[in-house]
Backbone as ProteinMPNN parsed JSONL, in Angstrom:
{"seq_chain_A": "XXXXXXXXXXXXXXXXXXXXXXXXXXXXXXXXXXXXXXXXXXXXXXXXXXXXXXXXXXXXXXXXXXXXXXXXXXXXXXXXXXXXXXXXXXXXXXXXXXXXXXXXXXXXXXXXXXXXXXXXXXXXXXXXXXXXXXXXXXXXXXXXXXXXXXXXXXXXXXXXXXXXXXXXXXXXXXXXXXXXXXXXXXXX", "coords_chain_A": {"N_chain_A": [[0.843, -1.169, 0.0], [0.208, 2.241, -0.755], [1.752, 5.146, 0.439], [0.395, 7.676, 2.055], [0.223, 10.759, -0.622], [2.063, 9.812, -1.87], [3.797, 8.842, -5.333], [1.282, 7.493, -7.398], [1.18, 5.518, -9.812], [-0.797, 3.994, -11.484], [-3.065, 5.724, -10.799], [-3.075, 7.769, -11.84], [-3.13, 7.554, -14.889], [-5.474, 7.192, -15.021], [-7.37, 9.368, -13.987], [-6.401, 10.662, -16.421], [-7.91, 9.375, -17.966], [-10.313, 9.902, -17.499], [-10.688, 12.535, -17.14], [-10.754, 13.145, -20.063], [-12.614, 11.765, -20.95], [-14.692, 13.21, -19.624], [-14.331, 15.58, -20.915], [-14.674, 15.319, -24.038], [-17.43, 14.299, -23.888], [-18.833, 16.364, -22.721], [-18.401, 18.483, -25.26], [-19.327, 16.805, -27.409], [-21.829, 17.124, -26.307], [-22.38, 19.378, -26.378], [-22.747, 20.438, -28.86], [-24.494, 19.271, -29.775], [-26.794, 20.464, -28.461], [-29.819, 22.567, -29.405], [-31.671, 25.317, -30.432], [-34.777, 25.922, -29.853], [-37.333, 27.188, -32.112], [-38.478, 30.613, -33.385], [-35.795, 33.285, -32.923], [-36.981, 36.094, -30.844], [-37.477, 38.905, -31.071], [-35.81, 42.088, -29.456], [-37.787, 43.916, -26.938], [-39.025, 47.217, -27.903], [-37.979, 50.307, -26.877], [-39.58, 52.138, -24.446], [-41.637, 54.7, -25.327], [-42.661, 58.456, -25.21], [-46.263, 58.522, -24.833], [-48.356, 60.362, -24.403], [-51.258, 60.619, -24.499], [-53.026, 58.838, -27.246], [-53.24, 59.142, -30.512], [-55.835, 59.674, -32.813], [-55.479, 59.125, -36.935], [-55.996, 58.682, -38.959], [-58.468, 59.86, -41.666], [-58.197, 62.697, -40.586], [-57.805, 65.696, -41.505], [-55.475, 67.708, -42.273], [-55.383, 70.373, -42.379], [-57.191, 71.333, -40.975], [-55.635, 71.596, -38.584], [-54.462, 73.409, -37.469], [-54.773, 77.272, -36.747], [-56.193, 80.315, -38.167], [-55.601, 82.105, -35.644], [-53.597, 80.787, -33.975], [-51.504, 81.419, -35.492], [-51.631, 84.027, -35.73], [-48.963, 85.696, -33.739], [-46.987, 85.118, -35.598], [-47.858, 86.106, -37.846], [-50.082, 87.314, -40.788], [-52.521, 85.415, -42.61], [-51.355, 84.48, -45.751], [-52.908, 83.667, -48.341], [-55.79, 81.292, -48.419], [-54.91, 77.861, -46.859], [-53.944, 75.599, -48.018], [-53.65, 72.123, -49.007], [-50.405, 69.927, -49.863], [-48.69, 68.289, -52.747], [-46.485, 67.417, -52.561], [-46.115, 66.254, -50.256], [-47.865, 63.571, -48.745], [-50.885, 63.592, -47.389], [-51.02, 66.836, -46.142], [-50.433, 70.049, -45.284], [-50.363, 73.814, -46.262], [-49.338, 76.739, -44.417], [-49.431, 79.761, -45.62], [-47.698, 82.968, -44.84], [-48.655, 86.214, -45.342], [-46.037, 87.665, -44.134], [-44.067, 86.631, -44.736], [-43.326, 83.979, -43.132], [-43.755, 80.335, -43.209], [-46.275, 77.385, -42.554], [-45.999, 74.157, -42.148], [-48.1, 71.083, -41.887], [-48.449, 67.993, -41.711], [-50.502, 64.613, -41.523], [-51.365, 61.501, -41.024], [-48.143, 61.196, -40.311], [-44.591, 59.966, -40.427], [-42.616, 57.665, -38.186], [-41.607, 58.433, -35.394], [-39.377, 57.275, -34.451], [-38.518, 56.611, -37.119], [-37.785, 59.053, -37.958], [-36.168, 60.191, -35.967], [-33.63, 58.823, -36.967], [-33.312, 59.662, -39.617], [-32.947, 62.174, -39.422], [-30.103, 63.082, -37.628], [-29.246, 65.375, -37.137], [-30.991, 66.327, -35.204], [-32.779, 66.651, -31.578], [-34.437, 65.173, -29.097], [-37.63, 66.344, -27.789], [-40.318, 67.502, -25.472], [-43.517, 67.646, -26.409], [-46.831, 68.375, -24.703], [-46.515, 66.125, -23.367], [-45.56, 63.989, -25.169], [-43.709, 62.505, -27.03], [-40.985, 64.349, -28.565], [-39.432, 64.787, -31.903], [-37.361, 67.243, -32.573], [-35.864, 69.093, -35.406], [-33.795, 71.339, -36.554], [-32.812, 73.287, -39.31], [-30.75, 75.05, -41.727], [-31.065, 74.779, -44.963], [-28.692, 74.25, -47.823], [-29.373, 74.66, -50.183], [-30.997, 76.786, -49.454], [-32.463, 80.126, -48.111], [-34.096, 80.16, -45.682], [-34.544, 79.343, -42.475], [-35.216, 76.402, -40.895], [-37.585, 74.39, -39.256], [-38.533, 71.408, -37.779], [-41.086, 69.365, -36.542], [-41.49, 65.851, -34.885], [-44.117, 64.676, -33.777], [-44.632, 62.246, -31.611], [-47.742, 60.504, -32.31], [-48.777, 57.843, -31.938], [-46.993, 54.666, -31.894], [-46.637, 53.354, -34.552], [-46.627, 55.867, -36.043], [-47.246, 59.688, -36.436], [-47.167, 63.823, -35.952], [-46.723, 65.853, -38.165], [-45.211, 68.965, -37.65], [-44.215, 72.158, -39.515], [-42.179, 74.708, -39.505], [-40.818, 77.503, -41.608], [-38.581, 80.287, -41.519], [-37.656, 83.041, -42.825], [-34.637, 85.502, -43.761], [-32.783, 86.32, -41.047], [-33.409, 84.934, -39.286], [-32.836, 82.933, -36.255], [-32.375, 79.238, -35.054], [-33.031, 79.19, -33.163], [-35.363, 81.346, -32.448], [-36.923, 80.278, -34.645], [-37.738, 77.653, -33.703], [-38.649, 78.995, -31.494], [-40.865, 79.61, -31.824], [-42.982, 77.708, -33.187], [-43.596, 76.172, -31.241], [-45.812, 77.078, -29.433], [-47.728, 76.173, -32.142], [-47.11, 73.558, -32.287], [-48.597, 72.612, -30.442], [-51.286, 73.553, -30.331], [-51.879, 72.35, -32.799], [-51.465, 69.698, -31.735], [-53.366, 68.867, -29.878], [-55.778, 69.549, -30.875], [-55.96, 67.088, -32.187], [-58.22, 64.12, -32.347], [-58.591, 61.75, -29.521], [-57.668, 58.888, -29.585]], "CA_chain_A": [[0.0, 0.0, 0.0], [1.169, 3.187, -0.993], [1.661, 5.994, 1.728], [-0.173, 8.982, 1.073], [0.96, 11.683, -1.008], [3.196, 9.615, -2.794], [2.902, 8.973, -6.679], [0.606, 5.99, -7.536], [1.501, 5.123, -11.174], [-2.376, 3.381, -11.393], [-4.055, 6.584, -10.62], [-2.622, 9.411, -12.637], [-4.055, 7.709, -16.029], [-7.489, 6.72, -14.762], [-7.714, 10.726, -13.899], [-6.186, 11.378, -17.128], [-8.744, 9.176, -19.387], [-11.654, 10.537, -17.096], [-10.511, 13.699, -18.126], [-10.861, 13.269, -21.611], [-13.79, 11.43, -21.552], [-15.438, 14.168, -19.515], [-14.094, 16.526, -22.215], [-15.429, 14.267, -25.248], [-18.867, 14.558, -23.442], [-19.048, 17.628, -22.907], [-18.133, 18.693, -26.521], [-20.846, 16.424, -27.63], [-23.164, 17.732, -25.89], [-22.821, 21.24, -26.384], [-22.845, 20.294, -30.421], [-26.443, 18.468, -30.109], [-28.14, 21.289, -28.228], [-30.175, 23.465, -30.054], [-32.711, 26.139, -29.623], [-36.46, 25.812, -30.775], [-38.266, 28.281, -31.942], [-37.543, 31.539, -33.681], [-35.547, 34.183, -32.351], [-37.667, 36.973, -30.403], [-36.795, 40.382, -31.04], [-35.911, 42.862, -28.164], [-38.965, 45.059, -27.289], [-39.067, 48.294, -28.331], [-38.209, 50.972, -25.634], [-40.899, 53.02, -24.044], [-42.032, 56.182, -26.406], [-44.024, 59.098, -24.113], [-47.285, 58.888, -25.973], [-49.657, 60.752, -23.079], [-52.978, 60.362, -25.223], [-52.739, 58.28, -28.557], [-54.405, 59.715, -30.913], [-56.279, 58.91, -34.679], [-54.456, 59.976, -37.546], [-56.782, 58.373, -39.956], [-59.249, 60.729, -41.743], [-57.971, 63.93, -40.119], [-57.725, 66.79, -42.218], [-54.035, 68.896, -41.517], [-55.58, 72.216, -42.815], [-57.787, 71.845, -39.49], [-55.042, 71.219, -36.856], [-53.333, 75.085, -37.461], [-55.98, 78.162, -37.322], [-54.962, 82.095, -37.921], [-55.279, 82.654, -34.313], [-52.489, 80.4, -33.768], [-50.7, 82.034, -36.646], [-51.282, 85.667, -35.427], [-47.827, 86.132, -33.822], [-46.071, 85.218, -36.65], [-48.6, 87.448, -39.014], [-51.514, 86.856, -40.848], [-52.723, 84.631, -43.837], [-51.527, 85.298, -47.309], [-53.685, 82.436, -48.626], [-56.631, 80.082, -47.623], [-54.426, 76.763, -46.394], [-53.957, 74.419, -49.114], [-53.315, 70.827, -49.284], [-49.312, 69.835, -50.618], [-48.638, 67.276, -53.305], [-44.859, 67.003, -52.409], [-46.138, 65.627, -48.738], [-49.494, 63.124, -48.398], [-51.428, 64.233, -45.859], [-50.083, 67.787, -45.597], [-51.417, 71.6, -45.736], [-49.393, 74.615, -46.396], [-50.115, 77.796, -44.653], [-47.828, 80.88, -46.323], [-47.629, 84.217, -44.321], [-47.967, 87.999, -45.553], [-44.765, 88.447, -43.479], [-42.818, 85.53, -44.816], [-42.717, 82.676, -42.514], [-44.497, 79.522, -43.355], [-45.716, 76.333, -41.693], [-46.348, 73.109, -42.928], [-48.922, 70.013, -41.511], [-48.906, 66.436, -42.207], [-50.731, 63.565, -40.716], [-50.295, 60.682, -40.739], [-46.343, 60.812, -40.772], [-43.743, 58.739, -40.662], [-43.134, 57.532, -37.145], [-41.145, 59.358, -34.404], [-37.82, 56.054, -34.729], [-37.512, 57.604, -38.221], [-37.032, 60.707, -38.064], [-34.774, 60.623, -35.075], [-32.646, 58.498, -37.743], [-32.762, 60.457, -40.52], [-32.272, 63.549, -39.004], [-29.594, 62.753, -36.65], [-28.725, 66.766, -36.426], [-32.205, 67.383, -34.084], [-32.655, 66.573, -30.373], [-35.435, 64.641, -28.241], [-38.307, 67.257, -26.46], [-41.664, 66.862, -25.611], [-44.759, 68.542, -26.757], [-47.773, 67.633, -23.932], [-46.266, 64.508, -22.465], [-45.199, 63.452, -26.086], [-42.298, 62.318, -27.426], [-41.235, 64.979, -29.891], [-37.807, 65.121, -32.41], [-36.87, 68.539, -32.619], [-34.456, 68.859, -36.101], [-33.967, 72.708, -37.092], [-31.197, 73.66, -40.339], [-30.982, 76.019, -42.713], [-30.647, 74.004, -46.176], [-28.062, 75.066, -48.399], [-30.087, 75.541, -51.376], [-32.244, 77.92, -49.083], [-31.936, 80.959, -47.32], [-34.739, 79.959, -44.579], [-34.353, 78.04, -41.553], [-36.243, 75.126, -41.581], [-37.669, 73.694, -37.853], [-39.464, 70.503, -38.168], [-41.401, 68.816, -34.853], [-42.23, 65.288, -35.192], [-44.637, 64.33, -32.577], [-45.106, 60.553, -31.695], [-49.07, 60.05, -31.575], [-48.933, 56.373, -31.998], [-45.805, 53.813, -32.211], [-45.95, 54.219, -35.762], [-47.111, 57.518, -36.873], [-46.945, 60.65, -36.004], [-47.838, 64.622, -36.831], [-45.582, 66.802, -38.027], [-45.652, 70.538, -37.368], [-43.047, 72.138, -39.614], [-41.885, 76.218, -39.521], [-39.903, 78.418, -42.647], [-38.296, 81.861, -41.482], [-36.566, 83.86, -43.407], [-34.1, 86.307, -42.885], [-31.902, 86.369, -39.832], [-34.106, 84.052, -37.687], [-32.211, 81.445, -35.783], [-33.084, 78.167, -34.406], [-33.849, 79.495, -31.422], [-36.351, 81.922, -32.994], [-37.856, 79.49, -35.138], [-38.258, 76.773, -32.429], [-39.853, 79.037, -30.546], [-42.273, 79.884, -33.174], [-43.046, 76.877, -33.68], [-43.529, 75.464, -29.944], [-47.593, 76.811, -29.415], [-48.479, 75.824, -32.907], [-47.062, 72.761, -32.293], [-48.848, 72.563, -29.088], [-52.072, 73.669, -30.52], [-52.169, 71.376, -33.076], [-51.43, 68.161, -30.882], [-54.308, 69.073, -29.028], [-56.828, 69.446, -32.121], [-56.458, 65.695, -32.949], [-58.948, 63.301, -31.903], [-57.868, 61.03, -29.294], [-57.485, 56.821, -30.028]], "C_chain_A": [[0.883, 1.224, 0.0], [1.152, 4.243, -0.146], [1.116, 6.897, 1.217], [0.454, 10.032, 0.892], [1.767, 11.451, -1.729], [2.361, 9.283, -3.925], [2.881, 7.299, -6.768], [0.572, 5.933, -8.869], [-0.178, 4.383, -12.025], [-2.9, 4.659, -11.511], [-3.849, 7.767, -11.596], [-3.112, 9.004, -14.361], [-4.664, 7.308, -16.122], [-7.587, 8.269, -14.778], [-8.027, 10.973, -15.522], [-7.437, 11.285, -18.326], [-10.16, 9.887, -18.741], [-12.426, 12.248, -17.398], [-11.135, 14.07, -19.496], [-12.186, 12.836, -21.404], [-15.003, 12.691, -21.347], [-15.424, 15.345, -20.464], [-14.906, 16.236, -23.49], [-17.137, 14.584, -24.818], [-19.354, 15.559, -23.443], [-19.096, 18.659, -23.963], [-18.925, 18.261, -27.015], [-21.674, 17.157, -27.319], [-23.752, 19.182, -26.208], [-23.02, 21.496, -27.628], [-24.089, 19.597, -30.723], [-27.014, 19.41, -29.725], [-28.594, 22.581, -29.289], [-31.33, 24.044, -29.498], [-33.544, 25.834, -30.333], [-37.113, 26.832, -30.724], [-37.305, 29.451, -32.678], [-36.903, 32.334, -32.523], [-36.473, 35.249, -31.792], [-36.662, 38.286, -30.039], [-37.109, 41.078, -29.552], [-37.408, 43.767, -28.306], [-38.072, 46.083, -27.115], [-39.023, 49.768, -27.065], [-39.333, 51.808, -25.672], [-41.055, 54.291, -25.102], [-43.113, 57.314, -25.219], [-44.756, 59.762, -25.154], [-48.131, 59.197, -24.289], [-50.852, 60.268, -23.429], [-52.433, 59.657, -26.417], [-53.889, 58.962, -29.358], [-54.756, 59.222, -32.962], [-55.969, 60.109, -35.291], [-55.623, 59.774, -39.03], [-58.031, 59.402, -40.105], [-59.367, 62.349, -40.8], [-57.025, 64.688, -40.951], [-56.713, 67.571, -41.486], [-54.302, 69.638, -41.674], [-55.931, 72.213, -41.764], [-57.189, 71.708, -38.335], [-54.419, 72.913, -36.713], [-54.994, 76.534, -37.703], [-55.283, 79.386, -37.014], [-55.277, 82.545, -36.598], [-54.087, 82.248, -33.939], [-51.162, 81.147, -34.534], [-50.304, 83.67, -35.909], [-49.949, 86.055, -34.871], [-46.953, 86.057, -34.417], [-46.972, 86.201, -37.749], [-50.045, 86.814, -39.2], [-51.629, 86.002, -42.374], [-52.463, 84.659, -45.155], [-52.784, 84.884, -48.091], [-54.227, 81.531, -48.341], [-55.509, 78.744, -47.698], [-54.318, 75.792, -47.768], [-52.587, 73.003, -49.049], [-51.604, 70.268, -50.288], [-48.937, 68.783, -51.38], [-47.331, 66.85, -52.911], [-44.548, 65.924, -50.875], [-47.46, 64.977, -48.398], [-49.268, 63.761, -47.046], [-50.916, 65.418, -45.505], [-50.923, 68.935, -45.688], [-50.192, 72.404, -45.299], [-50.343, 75.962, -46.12], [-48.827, 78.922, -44.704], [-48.799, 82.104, -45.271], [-47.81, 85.241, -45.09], [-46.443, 88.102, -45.492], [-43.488, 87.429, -43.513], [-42.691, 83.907, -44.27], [-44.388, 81.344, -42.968], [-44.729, 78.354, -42.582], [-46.529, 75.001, -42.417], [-46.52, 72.063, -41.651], [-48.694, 69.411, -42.028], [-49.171, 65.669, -41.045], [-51.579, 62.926, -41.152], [-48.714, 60.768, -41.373], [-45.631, 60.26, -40.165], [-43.449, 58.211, -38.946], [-41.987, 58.465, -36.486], [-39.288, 58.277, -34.413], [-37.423, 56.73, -35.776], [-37.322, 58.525, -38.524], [-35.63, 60.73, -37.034], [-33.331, 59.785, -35.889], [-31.849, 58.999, -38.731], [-32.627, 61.573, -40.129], [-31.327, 63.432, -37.559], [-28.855, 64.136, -36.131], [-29.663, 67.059, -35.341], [-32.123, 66.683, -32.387], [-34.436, 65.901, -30.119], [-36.005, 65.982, -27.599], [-39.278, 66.432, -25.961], [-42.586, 68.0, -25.828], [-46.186, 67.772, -25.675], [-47.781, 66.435, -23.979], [-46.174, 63.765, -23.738], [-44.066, 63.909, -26.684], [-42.114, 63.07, -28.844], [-39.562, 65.464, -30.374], [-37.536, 66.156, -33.203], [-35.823, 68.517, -34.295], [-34.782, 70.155, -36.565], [-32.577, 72.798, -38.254], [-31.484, 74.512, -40.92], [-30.039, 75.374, -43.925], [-29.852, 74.897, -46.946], [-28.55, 75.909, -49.646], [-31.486, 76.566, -50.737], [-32.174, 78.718, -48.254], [-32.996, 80.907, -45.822], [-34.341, 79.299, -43.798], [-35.641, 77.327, -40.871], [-36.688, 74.447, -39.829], [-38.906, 72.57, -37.894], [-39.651, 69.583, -36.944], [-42.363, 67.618, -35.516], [-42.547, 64.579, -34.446], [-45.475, 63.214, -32.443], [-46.662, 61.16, -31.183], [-49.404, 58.902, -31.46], [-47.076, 55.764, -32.193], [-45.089, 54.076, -33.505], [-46.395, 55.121, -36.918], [-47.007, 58.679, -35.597], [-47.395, 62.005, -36.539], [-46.733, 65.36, -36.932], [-45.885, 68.034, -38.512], [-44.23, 70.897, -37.869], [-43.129, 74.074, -39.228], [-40.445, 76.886, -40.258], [-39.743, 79.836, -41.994], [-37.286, 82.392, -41.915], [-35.756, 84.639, -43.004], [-33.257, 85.628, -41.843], [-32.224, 85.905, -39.065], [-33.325, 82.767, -37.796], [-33.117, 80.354, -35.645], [-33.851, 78.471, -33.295], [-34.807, 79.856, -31.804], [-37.323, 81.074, -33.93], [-38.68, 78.074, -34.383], [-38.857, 76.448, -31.672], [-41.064, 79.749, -31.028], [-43.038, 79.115, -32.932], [-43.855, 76.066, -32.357], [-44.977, 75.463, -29.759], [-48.283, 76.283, -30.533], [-48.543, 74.494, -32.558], [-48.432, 71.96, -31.396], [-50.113, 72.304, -29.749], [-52.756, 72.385, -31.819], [-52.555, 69.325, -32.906], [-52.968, 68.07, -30.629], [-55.73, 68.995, -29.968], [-57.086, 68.025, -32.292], [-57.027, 64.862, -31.953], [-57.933, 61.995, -31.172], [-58.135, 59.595, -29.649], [-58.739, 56.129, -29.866]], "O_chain_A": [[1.979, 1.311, 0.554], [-0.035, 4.31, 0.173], [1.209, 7.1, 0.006], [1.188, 10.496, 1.765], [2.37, 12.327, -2.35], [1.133, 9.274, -4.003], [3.654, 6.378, -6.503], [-0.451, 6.519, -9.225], [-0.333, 4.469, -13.243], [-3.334, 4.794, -12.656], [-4.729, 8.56, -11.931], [-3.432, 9.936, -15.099], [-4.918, 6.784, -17.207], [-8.001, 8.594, -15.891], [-9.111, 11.294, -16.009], [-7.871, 12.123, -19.118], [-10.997, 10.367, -19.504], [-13.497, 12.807, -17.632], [-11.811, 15.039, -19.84], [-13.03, 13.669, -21.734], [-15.83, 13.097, -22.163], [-16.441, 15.984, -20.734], [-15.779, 17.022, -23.858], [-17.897, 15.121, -25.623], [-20.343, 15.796, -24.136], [-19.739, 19.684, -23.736], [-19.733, 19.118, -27.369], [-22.28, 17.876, -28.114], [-24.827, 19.779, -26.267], [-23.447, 22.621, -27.89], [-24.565, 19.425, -31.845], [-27.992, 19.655, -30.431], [-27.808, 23.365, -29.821], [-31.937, 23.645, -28.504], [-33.292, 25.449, -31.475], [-37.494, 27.416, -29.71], [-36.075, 29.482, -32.711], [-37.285, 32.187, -31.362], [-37.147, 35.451, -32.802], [-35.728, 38.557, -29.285], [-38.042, 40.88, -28.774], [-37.966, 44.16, -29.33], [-36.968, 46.132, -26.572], [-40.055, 50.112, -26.488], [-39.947, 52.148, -26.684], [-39.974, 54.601, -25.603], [-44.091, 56.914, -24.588], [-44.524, 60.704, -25.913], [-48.363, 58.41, -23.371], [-51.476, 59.515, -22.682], [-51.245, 59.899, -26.633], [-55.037, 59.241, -29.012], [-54.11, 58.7, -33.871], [-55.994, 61.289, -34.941], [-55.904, 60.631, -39.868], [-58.617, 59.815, -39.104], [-60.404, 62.927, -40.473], [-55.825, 64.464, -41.105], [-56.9, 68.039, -40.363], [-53.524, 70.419, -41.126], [-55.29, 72.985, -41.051], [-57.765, 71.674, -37.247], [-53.972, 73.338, -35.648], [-55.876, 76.568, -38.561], [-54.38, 79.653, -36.222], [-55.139, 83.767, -36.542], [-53.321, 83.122, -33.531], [-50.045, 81.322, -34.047], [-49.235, 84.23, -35.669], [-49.515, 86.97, -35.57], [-45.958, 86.724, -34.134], [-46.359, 87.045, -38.403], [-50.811, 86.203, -38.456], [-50.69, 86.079, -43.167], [-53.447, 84.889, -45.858], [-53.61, 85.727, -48.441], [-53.523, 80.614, -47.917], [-55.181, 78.573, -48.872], [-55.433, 75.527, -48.218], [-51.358, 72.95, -49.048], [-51.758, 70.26, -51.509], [-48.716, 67.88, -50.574], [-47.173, 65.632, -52.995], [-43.587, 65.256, -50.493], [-48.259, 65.683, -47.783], [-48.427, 64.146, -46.235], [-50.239, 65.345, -44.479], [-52.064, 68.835, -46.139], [-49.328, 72.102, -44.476], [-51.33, 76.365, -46.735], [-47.745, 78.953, -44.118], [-50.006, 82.146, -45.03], [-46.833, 85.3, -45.837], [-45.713, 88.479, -46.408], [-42.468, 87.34, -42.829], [-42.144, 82.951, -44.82], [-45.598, 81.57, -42.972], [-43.79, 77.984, -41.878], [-47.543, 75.066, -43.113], [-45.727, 71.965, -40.715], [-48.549, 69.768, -43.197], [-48.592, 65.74, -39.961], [-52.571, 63.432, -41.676], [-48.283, 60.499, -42.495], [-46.052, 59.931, -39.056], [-44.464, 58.515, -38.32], [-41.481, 59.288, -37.25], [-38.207, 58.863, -34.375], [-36.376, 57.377, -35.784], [-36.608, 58.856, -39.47], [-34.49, 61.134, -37.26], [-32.183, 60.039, -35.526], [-30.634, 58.996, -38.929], [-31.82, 62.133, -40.871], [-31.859, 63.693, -36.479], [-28.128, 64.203, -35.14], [-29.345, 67.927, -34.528], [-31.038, 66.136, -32.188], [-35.395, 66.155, -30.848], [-35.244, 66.723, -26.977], [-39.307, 65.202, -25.919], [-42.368, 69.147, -25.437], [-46.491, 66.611, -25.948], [-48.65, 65.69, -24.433], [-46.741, 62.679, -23.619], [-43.565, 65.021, -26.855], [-42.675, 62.773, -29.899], [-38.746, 66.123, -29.73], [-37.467, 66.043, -34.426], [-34.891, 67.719, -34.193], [-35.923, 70.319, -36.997], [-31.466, 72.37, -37.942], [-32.621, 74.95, -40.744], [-28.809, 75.374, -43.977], [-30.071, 76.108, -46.918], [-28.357, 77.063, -50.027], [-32.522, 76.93, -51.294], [-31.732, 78.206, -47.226], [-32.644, 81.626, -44.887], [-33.611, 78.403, -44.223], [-36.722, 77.764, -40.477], [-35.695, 73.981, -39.271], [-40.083, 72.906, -38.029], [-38.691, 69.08, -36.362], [-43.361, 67.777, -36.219], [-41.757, 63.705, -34.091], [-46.611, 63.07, -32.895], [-46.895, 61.894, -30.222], [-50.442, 58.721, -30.824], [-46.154, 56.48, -32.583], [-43.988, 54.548, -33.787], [-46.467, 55.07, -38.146], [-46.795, 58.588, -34.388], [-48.046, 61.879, -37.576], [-45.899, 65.535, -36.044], [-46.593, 68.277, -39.489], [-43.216, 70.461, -37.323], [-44.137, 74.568, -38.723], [-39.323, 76.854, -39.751], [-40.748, 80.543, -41.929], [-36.142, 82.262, -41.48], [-35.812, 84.789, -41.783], [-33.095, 84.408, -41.858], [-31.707, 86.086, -37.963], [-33.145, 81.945, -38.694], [-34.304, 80.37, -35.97], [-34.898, 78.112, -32.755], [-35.663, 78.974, -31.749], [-38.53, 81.301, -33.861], [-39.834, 77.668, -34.519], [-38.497, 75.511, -30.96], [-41.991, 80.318, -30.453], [-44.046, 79.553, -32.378], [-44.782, 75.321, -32.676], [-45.6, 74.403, -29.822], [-49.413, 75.861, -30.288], [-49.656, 73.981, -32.443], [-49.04, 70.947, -31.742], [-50.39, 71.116, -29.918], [-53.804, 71.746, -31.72], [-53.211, 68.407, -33.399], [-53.673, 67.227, -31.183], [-56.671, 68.302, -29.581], [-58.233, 67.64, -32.519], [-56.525, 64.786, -30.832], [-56.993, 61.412, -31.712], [-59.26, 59.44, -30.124], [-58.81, 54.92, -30.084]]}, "name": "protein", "num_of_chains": 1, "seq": "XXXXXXXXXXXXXXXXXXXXXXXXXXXXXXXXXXXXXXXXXXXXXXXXXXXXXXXXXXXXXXXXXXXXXXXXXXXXXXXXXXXXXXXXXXXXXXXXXXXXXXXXXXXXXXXXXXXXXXXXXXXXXXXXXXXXXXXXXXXXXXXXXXXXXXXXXXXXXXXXXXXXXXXXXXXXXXXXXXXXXXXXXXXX"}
């Protein structure tokens, strides 16, 4: 009998094949399992929709009215409908500045994609993506608010000012119409 601690010539390659075999097994095994079932996409993070609201059959000429307008001026032209944007209405100023409706638009994910110059606000407890520029081929600056009313749609409240008006100034143009229009649409 061998004293303990010393080396037992027997034992060191029983370990060694137990080794392996446990290795061998284990390698197997991990090459048979598979998953069932498709993959399940991550959900979708939270969006702050306060009210949801219907986009369907709502007229954009009626979310903007010349009261709202009055501190930027007054009406050049009754509101009209834009072919360049479904769902849209264009109302032009006397005094220059314009603002442009659509709804249903695109959802609130793509815009914050394609316009990756604008910023996250909110417009009444909704999630709204701010993107203001002044395009090169245009001497206005351009402020466009697109305010989640559903997952995927949205309304968008835009504002043109000419001249020497910043972001800031157009932004905050832009902020009660926005406002006022949210508020016009029928909720869900």
């Amino acid at each position: 009998m061998a004293r303990p601690g010393a080396y037992d010539p027997l034992v060191l390659p029983r370990v060694r094949r137990s080794l392996l075999l446990l290795f061998v097994l284990v390698s197997l095994t991990g090459c048979a399992y598979s998953v069932q079932g498709e993959p399940v996409a991550a959900p979708l993070p939270p969006l702050a929709i306060a009210t949801p609201r219907k986009t369907a059959g709502v007229d954009p000429c009626s979310l903007v009215t010349e009261k709202d307008l009055k501190p930027l001026g007054t009406l050049k032209f009754k509101p009209v409908p834009r072919t360049e944007l479904a769902n849209s209405c264009l109302f032009t100023l006397n005094e220059g500045p314009y603002v442009m409706v659509a709804v249903p638009y695109r959802s609130f994910d793509e815009s914050k994609k394609s316009q990756t110059d604008g910023r996250e606000i909110e417009t009444a407890k909704h999630a709204t993506w701010l993107s203001c520029s002044r395009p090169s081929t245009d001497k206005d600056m351009v402020c466009t608010a697109t305010i989640a009313v559903t997952r995927e749609e949205s309304l968008l409240v835009a504002i043109g000012m000419g001249g020497d008006a910043t972001e800031s100034k157009a932004s905050k143009a832009l902020e009660p119409i926005r406002q006022e229009a949210l508020k016009r649409m029928p909720p869900a």
